[in-house]
N, C-alpha and C positions, 0 to 999 in steps of 0.2 A: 504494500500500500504506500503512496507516494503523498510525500504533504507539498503544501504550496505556501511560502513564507514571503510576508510583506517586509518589505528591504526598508530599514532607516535610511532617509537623504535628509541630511541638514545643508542648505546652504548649498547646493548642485553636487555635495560629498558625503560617500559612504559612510553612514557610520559608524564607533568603531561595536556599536552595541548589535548589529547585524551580524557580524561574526559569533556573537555568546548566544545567538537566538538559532543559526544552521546550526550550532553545535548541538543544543538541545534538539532540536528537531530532529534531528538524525538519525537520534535512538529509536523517531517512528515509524523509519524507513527514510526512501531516497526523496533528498528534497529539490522543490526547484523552487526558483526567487524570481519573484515579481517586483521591481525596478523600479519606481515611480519616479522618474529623473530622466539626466543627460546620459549620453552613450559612455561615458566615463565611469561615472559612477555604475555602471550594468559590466563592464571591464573589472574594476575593481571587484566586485560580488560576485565574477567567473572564476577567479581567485584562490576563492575561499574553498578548502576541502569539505566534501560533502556536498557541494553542488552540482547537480544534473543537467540541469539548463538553466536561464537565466531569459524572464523576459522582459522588456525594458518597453517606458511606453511614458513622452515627458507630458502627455497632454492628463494624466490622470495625476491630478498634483492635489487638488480640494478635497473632499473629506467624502461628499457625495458623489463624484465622480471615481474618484477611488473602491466605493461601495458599490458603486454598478459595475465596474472591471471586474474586480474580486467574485462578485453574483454571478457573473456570466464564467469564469474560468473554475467557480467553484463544479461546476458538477463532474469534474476531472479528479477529484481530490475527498480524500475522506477528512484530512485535516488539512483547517487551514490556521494558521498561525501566525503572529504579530507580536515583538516585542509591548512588554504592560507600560508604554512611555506614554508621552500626550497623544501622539498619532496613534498609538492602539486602543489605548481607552476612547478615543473619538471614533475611529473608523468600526472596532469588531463587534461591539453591540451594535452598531446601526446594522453589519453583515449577519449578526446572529437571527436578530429580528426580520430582517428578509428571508434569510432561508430557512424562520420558526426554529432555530436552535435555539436551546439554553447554551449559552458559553459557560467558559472555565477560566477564568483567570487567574492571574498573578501566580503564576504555576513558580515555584522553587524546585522541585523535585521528578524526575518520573519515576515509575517504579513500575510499567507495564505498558501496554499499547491503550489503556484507559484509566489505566490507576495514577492518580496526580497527586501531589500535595503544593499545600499552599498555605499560607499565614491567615488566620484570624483572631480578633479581641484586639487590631492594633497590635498586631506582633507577638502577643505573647500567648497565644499556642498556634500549634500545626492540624489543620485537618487531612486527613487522607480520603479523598474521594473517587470512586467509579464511575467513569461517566458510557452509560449505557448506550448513550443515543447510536445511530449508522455512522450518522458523519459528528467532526469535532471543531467548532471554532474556539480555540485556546489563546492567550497571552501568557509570556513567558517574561518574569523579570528578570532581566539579562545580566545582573551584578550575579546572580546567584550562580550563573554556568560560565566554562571557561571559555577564551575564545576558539574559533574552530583553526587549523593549521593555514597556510596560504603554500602556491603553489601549484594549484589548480588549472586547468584549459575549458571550462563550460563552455559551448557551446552561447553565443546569445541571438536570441530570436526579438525585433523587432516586431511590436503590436499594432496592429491597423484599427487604432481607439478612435470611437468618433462619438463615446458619450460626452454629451455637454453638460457643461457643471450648472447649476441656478444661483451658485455662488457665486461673489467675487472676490479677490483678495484684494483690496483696498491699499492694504502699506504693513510692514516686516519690520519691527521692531526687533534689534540686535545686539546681542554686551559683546564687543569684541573683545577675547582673550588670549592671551598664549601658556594658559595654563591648561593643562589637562584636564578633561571631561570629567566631571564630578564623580557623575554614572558608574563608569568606567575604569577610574583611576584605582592603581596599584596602593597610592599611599594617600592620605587625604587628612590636613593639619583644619581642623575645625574650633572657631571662635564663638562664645558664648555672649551674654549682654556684660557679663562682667567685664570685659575688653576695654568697657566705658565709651566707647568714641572712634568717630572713622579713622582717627589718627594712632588708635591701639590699634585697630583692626591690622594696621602694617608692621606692623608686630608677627601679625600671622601670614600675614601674605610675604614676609620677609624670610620667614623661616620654610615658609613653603616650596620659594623658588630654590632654597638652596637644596633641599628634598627631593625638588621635581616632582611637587607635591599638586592637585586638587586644592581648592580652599573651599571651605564649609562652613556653616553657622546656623542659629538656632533659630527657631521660627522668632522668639523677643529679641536677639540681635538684630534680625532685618529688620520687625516690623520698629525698632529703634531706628534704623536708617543707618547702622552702623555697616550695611554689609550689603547689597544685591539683592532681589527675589531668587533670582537662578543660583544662588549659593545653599538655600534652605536646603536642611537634610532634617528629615522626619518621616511623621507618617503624612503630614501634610506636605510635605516638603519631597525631597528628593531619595530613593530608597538605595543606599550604598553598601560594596561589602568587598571594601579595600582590604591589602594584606597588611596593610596599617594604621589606625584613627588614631591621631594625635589629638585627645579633647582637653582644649584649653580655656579655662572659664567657665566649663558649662556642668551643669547638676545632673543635669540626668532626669530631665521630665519623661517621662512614659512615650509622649509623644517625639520626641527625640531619638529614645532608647528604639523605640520600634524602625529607623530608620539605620542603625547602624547594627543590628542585632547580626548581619552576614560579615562583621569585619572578623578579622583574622587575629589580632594584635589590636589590644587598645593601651594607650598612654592616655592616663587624667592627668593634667597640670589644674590640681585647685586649692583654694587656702580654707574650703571645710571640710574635713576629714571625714565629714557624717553625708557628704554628698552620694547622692544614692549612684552614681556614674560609677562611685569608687569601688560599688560590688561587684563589677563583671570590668574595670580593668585588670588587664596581664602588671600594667605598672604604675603606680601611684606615685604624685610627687607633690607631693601638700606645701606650701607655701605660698609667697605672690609672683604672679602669673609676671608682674614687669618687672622680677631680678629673675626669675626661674629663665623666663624665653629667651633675653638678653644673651646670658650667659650658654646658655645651649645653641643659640644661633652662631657666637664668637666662637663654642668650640668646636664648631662643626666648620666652621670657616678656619679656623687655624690647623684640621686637620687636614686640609684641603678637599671636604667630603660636598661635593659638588653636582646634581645634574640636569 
């Protein structure tokens, strides 16, 4: 049985959470990717191991047009699959509802060709479910799987799309970064409201770049103004599970806790010892966060530790 996976394009480029979602999907059989971009970006996702084909098609870019594509190449496919990011929680419920499926998301785990698990209660516990139906529209949270290998020659097949969208996209709000994908990233140094100020916050975006770190923060950092929306890591926020969280300043609200529950390695930098963050770090460093980071940024810079 073959699945058919919706390919991240940010910005006319693959993204890299595309790769963690073929991976997953692999285990259900041979997969092909469906492209919603430039011929580039369908090059890139030819790539990636575990691709079959690749079909690429730039006129399906809106949310509803995307949803008629998907509808009409669905009846080739028993699953179809979409990373759980803003384009899958927008796109696969509308797909679900068209083809009367109950979907499955935010999958973490497989454990069979319908056995799924997934997080509920905000994080803290896992259900295991069967999902019976013929056919499956799933989303896969893509921190939780690794990426798939590159190396690959797919095959790509241009689409002869000619649904029209009733949408229009009006204007593309952007934070331009050269920091690593939140999502995605290996190590990720995250700032709390204790930071105080967008001028602590460089505090962490300092110790980050020397890490080649993500940078992160709490849903009351941002809504303080200390930090980005697209930096929030939570369960309202953004769902992480780096092999490293550096949490600096931050307690450990439930809502927080539930977004970083996939990391691998936690570091708390905080000065209350009763902070509830401090029961699920690997390392604890209780004191103040503006002689603690200082000093660990100087000596990671005097060891020459750089990337």
């Amino acid at each position: 049985m073959s699945v058919l996976v919706l390919a991240e394009v940010d910005n006319g480029v693959l993204s890299p959470a595309t790769a963690r979602i073929v991976n997953a999907a692999s285990k259900l059989g041979p997969v092909d990717l469906f492209v919603p971009g430039p011929r580039a970006a369908a090059e890139a996702a030819a790539s990636l191991a575990g691709v079959a084909k690749v079909m690429v098609s730039a006129n399906s870019l809106l949310a509803d047009s995307l949803v008629a594509t998907l509808s009409e190449l669905a009846v080739l496919y028993p699953y179809m699959v979409a990373s759980a990011s803003s384009v899958g929680k927008d796109v696969m419920p509308r797909l679900a509802a068209k083809l009367d499926i109950q979907p499955v998301t935010d999958i973490v785990a497989i454990e069979g060709k319908n056995r799924f698990v997934r997080p509920i209660y905000a994080g803290n516990a896992l259900e295991t479910l069967v999902d019976d139906q013929p056919r499956h529209v799933l989303t896969f949270r893509a921190s939780a799987f690794a990426p798939a290998a590159s190396g690959n020659t797919a095959p790509v097949e241009v689409l002869e799309n000619t649904v029209q969208s009733a949408a229009k996209l009006i204007a593309a709000h952007r934070t331009e970064s050269d920091i690593p994908d939140l999502a995605t990233a290996q190590i990720v140094v995250g700032g709390g409201v204790s930071v105080g100020s967008v001028e602590g916050f460089q505090l962490i975006e300092k110790l980050g770049k020397i890490l080649g770190a993500a940078i992160g923060a709490t849903r009351a950092a941002v809504d303080a103004d200390y930090a980005p929306n697209d930096w929030q890591v939570g369960q309202t926020g953004k769902i992480i599970a780096p092999d490293l969280y550096i949490a600096i300043g931050i307690s450990g609200a439930l809502q927080h806790l539930a977004g970083i529950q996939g990391a691998r390695k936690i570091i708390a930098i905080n000065s209350d010892p009763e902070a509830p963050i401090l029961r699920i770090a690997d390392v604890a460093l209780i004191g103040d966060l503006f002689e603690i980071v200082p000093q660990l940024t100087a000596e990671l810079e005097r060891l020459g530790i750089k990337r």
